[in-house]
N, CA, C and O atoms as a GROMACS GRO file, in nm:
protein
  556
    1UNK      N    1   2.402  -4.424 -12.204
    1UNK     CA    2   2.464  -4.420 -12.075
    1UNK      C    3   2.550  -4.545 -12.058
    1UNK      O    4   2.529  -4.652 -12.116
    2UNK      N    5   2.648  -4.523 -11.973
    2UNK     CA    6   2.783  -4.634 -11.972
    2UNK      C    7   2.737  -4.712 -11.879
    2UNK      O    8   2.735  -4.650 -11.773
    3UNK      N    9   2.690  -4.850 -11.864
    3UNK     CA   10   2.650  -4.932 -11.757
    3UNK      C   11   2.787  -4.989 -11.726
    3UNK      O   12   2.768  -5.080 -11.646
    4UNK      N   13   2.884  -4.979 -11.746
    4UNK     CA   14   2.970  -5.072 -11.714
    4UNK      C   15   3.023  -5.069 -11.521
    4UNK      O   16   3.062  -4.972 -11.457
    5UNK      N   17   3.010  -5.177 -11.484
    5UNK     CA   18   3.006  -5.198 -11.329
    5UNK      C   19   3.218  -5.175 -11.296
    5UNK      O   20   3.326  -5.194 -11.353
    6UNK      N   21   3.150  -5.117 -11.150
    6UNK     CA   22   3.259  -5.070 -11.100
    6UNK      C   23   3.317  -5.116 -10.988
    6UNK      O   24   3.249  -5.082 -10.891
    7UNK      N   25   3.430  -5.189 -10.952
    7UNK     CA   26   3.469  -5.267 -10.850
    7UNK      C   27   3.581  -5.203 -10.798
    7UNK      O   28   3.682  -5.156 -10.852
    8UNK      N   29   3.536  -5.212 -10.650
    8UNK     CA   30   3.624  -5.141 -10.543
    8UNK      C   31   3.790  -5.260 -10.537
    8UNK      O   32   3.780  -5.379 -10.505
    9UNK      N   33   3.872  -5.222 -10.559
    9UNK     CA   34   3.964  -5.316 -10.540
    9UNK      C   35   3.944  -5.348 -10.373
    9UNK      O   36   3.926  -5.243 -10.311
   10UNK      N   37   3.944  -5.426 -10.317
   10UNK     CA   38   3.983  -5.457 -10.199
   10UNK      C   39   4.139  -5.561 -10.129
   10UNK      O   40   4.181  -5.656 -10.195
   11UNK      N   41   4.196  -5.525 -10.009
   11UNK     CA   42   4.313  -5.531 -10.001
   11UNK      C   43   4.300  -5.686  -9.957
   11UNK      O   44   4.216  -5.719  -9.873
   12UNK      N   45   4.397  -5.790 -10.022
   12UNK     CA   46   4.423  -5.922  -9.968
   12UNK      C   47   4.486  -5.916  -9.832
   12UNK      O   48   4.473  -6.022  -9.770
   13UNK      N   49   4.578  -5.782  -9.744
   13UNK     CA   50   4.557  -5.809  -9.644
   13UNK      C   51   4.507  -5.838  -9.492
   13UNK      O   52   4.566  -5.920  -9.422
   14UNK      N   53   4.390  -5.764  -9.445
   14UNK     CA   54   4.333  -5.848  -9.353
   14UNK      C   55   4.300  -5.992  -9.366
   14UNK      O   56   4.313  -6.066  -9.269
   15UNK      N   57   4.259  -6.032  -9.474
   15UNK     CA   58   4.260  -6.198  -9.527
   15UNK      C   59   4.371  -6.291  -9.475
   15UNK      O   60   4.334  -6.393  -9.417
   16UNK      N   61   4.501  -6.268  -9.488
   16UNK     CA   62   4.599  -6.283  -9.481
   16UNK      C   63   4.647  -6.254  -9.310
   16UNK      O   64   4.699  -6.352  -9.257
   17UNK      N   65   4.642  -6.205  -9.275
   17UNK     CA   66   4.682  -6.161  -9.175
   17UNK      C   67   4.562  -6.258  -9.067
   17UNK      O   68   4.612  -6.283  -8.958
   18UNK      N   69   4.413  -6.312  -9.087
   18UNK     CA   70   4.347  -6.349  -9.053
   18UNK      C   71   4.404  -6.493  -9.035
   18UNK      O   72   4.445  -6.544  -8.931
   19UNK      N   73   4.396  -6.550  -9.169
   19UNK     CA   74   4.484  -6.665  -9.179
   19UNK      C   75   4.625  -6.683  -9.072
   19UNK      O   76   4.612  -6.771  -8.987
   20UNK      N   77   4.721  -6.629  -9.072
   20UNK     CA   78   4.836  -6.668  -9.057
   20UNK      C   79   4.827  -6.624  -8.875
   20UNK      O   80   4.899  -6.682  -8.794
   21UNK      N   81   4.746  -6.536  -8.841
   21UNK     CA   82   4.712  -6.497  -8.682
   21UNK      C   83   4.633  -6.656  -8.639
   21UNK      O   84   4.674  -6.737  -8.556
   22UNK      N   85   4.528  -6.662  -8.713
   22UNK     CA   86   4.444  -6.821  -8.654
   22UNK      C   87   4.556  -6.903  -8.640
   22UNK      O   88   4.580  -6.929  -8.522
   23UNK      N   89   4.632  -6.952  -8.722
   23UNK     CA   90   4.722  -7.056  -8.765
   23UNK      C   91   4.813  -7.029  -8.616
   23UNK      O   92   4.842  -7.112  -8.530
   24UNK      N   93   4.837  -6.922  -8.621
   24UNK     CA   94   4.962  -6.978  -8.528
   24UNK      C   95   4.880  -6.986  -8.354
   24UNK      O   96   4.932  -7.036  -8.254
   25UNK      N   97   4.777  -6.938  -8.359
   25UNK     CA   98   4.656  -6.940  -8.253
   25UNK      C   99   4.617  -7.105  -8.219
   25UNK      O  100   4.613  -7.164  -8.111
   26UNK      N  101   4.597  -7.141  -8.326
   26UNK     CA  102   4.606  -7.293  -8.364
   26UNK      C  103   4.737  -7.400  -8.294
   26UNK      O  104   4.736  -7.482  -8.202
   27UNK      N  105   4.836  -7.354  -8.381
   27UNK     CA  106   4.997  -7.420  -8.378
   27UNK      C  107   5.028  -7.397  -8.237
   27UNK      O  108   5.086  -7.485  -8.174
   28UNK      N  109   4.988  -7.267  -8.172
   28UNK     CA  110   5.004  -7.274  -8.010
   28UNK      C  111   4.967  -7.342  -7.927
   28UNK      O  112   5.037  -7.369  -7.829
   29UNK      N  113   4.802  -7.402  -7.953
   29UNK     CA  114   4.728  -7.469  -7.881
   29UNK      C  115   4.768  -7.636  -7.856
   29UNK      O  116   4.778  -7.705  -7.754
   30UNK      N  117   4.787  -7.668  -8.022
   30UNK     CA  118   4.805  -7.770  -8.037
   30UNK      C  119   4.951  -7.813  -7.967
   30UNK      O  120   4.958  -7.918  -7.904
   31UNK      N  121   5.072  -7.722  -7.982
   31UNK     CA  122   5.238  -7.747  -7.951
   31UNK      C  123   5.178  -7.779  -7.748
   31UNK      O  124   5.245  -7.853  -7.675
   32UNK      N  125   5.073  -7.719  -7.707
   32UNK     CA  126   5.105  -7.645  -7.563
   32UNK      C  127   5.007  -7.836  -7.563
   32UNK      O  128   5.064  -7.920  -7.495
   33UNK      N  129   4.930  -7.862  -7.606
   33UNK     CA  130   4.876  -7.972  -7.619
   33UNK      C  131   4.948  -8.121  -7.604
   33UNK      O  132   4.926  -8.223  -7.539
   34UNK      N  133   5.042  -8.078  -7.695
   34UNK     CA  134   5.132  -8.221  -7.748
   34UNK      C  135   5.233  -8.215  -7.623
   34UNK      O  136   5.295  -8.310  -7.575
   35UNK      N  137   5.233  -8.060  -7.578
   35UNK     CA  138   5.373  -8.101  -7.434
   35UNK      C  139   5.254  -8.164  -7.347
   35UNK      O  140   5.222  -8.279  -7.375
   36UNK      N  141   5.225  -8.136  -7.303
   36UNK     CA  142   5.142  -8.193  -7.247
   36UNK      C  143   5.101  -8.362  -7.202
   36UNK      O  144   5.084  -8.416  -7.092
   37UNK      N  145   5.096  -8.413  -7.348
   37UNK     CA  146   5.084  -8.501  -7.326
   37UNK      C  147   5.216  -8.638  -7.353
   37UNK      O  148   5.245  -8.757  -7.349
   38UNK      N  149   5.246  -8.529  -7.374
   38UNK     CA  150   5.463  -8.602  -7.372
   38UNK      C  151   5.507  -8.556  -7.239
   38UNK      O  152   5.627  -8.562  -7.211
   39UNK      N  153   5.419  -8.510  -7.152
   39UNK     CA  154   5.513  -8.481  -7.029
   39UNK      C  155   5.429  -8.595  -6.945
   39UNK      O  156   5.498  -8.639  -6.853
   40UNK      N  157   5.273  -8.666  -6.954
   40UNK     CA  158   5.259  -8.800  -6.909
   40UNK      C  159   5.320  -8.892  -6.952
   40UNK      O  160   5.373  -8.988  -6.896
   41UNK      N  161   5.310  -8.860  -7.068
   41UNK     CA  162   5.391  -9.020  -7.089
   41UNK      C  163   5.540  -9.030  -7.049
   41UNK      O  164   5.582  -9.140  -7.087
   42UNK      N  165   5.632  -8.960  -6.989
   42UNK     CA  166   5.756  -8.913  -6.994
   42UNK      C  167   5.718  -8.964  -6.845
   42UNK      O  168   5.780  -9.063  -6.806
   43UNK      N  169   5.626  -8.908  -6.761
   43UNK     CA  170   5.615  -8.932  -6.640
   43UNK      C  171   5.586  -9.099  -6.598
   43UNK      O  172   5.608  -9.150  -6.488
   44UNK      N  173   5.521  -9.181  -6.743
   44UNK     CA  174   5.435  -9.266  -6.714
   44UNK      C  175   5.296  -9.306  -6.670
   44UNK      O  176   5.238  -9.411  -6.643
   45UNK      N  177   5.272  -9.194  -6.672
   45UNK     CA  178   5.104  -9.148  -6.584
   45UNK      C  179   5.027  -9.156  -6.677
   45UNK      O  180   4.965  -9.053  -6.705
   46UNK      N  181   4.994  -9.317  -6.784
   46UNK     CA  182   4.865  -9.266  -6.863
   46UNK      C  183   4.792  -9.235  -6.855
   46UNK      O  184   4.736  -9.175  -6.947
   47UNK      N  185   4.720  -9.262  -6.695
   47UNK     CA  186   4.578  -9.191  -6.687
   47UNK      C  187   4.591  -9.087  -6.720
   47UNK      O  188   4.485  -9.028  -6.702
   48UNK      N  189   4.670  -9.019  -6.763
   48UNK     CA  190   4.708  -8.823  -6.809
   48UNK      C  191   4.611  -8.760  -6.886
   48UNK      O  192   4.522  -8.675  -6.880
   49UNK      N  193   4.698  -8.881  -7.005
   49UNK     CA  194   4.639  -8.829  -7.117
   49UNK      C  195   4.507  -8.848  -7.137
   49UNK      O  196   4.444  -8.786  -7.222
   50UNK      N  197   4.435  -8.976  -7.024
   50UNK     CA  198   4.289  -8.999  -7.090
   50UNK      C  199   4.198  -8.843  -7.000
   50UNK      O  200   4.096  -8.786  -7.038
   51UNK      N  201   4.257  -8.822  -6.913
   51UNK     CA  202   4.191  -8.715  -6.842
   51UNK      C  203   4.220  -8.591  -6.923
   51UNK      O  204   4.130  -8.506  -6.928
   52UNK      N  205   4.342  -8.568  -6.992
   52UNK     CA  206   4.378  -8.470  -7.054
   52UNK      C  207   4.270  -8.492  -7.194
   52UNK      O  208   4.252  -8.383  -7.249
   53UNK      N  209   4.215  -8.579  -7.246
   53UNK     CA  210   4.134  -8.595  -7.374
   53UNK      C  211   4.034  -8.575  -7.350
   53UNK      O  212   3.971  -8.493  -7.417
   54UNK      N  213   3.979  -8.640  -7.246
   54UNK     CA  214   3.847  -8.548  -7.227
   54UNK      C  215   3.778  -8.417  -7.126
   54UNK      O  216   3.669  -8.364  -7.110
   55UNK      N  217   3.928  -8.407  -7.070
   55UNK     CA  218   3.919  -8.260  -7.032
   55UNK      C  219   3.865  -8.129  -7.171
   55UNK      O  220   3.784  -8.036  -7.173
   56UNK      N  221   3.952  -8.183  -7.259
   56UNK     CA  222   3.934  -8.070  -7.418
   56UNK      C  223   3.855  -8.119  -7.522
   56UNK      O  224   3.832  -8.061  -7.628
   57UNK      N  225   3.800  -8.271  -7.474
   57UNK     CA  226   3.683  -8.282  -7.561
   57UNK      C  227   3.533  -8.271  -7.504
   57UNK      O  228   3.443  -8.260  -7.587
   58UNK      N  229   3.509  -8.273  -7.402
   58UNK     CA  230   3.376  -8.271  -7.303
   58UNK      C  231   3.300  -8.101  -7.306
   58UNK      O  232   3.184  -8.068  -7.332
   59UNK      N  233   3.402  -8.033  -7.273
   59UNK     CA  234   3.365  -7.877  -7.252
   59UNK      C  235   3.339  -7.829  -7.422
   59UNK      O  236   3.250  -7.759  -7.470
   60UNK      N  237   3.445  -7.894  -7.479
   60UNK     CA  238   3.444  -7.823  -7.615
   60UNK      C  239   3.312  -7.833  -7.701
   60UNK      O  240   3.262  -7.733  -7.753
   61UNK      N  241   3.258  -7.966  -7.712
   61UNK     CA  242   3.144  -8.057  -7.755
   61UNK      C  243   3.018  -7.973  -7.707
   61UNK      O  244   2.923  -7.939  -7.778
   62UNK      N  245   3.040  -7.940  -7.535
   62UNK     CA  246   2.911  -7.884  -7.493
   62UNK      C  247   2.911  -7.738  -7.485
   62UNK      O  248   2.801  -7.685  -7.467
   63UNK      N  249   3.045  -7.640  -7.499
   63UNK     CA  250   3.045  -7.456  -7.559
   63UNK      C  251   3.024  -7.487  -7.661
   63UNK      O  252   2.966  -7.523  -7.559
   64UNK      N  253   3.002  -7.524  -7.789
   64UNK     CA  254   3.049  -7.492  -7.887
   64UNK      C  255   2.947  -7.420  -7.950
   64UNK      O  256   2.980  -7.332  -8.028
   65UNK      N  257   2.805  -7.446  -7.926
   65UNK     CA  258   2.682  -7.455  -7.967
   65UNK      C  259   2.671  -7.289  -7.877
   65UNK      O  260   2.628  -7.185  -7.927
   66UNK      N  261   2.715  -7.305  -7.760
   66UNK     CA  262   2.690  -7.124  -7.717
   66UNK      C  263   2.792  -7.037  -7.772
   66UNK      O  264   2.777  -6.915  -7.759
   67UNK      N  265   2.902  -7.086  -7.835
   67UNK     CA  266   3.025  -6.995  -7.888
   67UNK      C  267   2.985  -6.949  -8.007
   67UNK      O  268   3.019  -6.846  -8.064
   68UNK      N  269   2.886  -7.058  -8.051
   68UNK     CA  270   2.863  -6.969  -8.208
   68UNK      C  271   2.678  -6.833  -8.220
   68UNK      O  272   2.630  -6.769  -8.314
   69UNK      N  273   2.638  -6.853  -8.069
   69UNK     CA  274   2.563  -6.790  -8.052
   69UNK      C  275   2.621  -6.660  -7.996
   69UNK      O  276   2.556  -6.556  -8.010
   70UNK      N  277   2.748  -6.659  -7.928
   70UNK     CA  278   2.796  -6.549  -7.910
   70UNK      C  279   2.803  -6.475  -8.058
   70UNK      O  280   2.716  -6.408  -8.113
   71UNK      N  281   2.905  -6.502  -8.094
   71UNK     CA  282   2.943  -6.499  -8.201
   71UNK      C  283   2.845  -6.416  -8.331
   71UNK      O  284   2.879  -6.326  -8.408
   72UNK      N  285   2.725  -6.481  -8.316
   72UNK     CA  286   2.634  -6.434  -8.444
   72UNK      C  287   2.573  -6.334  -8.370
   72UNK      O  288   2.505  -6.256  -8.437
   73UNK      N  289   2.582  -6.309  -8.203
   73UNK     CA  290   2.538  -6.197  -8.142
   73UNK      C  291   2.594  -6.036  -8.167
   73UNK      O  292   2.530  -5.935  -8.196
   74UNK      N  293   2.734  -6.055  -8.142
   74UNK     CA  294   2.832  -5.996  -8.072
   74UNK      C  295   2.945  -5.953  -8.224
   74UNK      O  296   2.969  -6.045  -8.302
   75UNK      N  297   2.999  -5.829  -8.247
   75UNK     CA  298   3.112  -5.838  -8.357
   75UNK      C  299   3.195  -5.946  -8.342
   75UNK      O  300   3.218  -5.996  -8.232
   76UNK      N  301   3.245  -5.989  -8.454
   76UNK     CA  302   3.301  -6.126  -8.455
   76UNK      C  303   3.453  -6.060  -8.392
   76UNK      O  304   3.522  -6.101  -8.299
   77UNK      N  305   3.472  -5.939  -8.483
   77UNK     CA  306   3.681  -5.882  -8.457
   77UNK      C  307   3.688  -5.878  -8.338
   77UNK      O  308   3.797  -5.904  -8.286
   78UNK      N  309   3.550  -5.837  -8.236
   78UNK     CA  310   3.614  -5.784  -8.129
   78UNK      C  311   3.644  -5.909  -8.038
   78UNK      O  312   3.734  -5.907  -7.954
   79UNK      N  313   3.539  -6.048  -8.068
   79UNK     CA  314   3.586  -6.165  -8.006
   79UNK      C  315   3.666  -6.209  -8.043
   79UNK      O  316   3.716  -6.286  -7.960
   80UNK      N  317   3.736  -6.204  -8.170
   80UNK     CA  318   3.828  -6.256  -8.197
   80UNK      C  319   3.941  -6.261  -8.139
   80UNK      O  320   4.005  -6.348  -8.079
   81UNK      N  321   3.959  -6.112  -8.175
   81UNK     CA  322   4.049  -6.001  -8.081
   81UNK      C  323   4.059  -6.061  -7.935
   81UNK      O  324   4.157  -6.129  -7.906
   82UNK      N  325   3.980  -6.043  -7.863
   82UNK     CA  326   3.980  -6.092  -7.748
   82UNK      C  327   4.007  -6.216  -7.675
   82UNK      O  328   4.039  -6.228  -7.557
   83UNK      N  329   3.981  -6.344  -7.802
   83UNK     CA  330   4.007  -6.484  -7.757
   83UNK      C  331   4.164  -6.513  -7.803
   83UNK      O  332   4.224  -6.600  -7.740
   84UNK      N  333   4.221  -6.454  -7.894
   84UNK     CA  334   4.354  -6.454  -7.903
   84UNK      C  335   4.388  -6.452  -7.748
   84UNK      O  336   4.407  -6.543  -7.668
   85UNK      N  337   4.389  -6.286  -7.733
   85UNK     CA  338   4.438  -6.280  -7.600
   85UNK      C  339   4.441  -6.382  -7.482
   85UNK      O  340   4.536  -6.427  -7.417
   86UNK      N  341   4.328  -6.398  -7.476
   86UNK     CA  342   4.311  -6.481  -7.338
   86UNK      C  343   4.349  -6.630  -7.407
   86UNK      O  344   4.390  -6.703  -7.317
   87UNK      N  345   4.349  -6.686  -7.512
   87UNK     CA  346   4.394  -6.772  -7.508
   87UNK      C  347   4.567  -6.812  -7.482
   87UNK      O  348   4.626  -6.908  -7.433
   88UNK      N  349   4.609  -6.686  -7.542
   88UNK     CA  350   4.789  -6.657  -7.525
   88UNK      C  351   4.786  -6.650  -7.363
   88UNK      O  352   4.879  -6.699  -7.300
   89UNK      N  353   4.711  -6.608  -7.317
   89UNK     CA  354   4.686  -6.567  -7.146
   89UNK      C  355   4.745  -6.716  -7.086
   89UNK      O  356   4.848  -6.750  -7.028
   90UNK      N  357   4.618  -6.786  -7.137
   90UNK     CA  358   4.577  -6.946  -7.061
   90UNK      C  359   4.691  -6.996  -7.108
   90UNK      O  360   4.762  -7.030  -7.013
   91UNK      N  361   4.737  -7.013  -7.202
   91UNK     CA  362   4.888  -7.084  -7.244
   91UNK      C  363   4.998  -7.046  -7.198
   91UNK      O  364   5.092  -7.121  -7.225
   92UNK      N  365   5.013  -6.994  -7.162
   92UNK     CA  366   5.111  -6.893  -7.091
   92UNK      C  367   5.129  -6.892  -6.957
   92UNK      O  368   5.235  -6.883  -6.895
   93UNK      N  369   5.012  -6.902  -6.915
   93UNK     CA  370   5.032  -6.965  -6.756
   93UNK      C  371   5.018  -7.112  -6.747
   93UNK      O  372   5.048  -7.181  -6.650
   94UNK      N  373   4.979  -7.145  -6.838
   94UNK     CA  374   4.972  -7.304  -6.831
   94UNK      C  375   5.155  -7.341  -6.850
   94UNK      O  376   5.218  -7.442  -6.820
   95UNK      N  377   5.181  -7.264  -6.886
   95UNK     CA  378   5.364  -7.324  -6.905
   95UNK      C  379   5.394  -7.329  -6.799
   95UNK      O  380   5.438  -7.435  -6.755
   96UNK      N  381   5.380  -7.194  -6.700
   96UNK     CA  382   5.454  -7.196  -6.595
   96UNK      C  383   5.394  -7.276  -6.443
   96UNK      O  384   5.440  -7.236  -6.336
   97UNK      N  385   5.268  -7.409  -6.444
   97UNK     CA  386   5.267  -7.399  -6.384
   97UNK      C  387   5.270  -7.553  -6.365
   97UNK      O  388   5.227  -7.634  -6.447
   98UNK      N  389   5.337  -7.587  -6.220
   98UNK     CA  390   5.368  -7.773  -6.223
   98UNK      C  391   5.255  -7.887  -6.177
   98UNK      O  392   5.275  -8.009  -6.177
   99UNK      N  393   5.148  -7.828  -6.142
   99UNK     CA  394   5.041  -7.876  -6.105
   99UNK      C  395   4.976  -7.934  -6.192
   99UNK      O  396   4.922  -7.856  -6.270
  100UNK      N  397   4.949  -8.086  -6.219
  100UNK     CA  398   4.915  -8.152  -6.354
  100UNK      C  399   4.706  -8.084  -6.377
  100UNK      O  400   4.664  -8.059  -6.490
  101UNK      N  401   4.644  -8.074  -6.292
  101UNK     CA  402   4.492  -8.044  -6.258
  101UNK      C  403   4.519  -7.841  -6.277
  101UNK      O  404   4.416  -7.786  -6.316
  102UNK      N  405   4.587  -7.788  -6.263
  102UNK     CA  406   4.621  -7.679  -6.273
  102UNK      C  407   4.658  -7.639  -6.434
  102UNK      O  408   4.611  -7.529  -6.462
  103UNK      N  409   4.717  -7.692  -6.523
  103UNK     CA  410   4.770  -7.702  -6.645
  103UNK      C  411   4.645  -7.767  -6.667
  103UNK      O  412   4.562  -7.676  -6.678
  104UNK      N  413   4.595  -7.865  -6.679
  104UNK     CA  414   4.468  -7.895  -6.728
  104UNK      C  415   4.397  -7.837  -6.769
  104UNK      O  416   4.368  -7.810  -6.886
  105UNK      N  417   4.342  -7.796  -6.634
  105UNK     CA  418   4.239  -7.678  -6.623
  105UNK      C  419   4.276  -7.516  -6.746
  105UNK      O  420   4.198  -7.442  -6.806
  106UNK      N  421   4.343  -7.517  -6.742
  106UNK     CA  422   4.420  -7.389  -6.838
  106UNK      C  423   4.367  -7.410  -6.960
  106UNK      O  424   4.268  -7.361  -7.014
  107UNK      N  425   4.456  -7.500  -7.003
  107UNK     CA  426   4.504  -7.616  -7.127
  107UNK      C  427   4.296  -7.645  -7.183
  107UNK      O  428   4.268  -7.671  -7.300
  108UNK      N  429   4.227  -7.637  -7.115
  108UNK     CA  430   4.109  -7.673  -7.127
  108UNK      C  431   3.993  -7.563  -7.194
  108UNK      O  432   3.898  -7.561  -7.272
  109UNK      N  433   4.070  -7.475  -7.107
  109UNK     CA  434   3.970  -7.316  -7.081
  109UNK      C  435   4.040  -7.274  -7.225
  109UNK      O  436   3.967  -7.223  -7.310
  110UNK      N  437   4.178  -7.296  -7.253
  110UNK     CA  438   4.213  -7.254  -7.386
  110UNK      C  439   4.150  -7.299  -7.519
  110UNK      O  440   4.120  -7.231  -7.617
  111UNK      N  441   4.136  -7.446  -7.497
  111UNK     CA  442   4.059  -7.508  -7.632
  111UNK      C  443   3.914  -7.451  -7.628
  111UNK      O  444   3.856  -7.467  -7.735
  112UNK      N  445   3.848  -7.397  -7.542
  112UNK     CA  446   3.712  -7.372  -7.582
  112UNK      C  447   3.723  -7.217  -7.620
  112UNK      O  448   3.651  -7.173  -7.709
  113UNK      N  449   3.804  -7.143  -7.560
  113UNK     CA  450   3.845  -7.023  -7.598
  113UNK      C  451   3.875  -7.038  -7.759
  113UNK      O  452   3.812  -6.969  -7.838
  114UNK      N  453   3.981  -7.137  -7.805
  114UNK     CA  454   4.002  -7.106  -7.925
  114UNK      C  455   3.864  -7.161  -8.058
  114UNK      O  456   3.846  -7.142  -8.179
  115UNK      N  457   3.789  -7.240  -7.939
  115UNK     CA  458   3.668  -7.291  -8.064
  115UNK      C  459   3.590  -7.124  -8.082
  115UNK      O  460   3.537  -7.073  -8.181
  116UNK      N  461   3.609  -7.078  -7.963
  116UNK     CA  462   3.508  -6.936  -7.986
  116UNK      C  463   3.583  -6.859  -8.099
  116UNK      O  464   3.535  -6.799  -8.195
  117UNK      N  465   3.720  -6.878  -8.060
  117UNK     CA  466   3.758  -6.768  -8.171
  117UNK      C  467   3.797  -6.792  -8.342
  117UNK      O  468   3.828  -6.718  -8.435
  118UNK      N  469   3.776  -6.926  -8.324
  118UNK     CA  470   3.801  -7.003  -8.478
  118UNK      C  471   3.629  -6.954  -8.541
  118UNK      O  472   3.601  -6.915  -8.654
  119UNK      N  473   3.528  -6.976  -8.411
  119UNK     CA  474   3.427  -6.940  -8.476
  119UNK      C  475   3.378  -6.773  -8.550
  119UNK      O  476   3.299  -6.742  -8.640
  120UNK      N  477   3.451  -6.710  -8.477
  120UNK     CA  478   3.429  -6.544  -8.487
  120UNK      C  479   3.565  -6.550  -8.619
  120UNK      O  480   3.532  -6.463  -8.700
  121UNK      N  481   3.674  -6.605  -8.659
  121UNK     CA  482   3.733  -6.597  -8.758
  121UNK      C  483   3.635  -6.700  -8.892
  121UNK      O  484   3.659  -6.685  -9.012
  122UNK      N  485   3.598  -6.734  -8.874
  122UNK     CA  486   3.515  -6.830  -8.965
  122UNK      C  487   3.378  -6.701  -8.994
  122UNK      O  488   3.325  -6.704  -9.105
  123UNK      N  489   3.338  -6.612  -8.908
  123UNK     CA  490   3.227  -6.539  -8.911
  123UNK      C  491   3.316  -6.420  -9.006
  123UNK      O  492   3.254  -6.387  -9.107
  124UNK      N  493   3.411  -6.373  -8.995
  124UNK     CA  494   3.518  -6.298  -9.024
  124UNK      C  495   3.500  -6.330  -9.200
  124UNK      O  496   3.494  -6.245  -9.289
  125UNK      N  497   3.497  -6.419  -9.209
  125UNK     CA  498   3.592  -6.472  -9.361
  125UNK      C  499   3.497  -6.396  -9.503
  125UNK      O  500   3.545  -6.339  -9.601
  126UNK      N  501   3.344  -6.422  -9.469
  126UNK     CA  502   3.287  -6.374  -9.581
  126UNK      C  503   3.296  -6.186  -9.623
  126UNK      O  504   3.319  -6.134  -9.732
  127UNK      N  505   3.277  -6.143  -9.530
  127UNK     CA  506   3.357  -5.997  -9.496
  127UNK      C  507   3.470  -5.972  -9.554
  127UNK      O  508   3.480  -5.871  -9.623
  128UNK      N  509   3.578  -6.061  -9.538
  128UNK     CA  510   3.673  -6.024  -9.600
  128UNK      C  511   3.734  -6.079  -9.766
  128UNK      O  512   3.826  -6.025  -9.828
  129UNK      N  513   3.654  -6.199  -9.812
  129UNK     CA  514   3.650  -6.250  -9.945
  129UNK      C  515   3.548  -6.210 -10.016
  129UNK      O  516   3.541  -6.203 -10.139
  130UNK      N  517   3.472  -6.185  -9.941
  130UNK     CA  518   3.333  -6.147 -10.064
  130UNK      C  519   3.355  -5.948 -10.111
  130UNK      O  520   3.418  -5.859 -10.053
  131UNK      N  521   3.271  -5.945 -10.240
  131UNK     CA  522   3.279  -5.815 -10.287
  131UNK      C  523   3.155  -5.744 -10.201
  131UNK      O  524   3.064  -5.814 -10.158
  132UNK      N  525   3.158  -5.567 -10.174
  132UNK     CA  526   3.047  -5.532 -10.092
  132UNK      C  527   2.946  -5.562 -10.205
  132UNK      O  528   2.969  -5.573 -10.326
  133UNK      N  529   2.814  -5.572 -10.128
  133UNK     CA  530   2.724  -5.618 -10.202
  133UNK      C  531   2.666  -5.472 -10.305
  133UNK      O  532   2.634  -5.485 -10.423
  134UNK      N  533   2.663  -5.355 -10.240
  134UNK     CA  534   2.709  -5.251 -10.317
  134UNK      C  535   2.767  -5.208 -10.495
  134UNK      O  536   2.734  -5.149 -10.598
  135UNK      N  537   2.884  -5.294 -10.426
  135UNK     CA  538   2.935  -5.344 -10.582
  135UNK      C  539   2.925  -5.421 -10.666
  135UNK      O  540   2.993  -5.387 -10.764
  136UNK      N  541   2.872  -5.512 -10.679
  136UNK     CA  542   2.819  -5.613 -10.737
  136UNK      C  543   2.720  -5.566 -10.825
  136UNK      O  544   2.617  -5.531 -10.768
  137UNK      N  545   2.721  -5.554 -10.943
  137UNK     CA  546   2.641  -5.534 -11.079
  137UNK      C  547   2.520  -5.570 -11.041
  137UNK      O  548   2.521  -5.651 -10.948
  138UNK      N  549   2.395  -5.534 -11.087
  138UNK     CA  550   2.298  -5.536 -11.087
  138UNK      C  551   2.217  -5.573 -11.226
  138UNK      O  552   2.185  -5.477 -11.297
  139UNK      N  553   2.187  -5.686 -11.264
  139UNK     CA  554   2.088  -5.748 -11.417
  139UNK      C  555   2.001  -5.655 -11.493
  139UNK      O  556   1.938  -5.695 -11.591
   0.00000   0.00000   0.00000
């Protein structure tokens, strides 16, 4: 009898598409970040930025630990899915709005949004690099 093991090709793109969706999920946060803090200093208002630093480091530090309990709860795609959104949401109104505590607040709710969803793409990854276990030869 022919033992020879049989492997499902699987497609490099959701991988790909995972990657380059985080990234620019990322590149958004960070660009909507950096105006941000070029629009205190532009103003002169350093206290800005120190309120603006630990506005997105305080919340983030203390969700992060329940984001990844969501997470190992809950399908990872569908949070994923979902924190995109609302994070494009929160950035998006954070552009349009002139209220420095208002943009904050946004700008804030977005970084913990995106730790949730970096975490559900990080939950994502072995799913999509690893072979099903199915396939994998057997000794």
């Amino acid at each position: 009898m022919n033992s020879t093991p049989k492997f499902r090709r699987t497609s490099a793109l959701p991988l790909i598409a995972l990657v380059v969706i985080s990234s620019l999920a990322i590149v958004g946060d960070e660009a909507a970040s950096m105006s941000m803090v070029l629009t205190a200093v532009h103003q002169g208002q350093t206290w800005m930025v120190t309120w603006f630093s630990l506005a997105l480091a305080i919340p983030a530090m203390i969700l992060a630990p329940f984001g990844g309990a969501i997470v190992d709860r809950y399908d990872p795609r569908k949070i994923w899915g979902v924190c995109l959104a609302l994070q494009s949401l929160c950035i998006g109104i954070a552009a349009l709005q002139d209220d420095f505590w208002s943009r904050l607040a946004l700008l804030a709710a977005s970084n913990v949004i995106n730790i949730l969803s970096s975490s559900a793409a990080f939950a994502l990854l072995p799913k999509l690099t690893a072979l099903s276990a199915s396939n994998v030869p057997t000794p």
